[in-house]
C-alpha positions, 0 to 999 in steps of 0.5 A, a space after each residue: 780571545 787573547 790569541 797573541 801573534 808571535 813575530 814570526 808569524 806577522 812577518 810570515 803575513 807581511 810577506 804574503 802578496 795581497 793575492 795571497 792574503 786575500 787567498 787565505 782571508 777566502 779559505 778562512 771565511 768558508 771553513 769558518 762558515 763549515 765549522 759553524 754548520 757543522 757545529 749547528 747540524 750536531 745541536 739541532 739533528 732534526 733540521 734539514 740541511 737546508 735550514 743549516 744553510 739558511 741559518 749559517 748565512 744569517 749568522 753571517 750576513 747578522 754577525 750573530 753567533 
């Protein structure tokens, strides 16, 4: 990706506590992990959530997309 940080916004990260960082590294995790169920449960609408569950969390724990 060729996102480009602004400085703003990395001095708006280096302000941030390390509880805070931590905080938003949390957040960003699980909505990237509710995005990706989402995105799963729209190709496959046969599968049960528990197949959807099951899958997010081996493309998490494998790195795979």
């Amino acid at each position: 990706m060729g996102t480009k940080i602004t400085p703003e916004y990395a001095e708006a990260l280096r302000r941030l506590s390390g509880e805070e960082k931590w905080k938003t590294a949390f957040r960003l995790y699980w909505s990237a992990r509710k995005l990706k169920a989402a995105r799963l449960r729209e190709q496959h609408p046969d599968w049960t959530e528990e197949q959807v569950q099951e899958r997010v969390k081996e493309i998490f724990l494998y790195a795979r997309t």
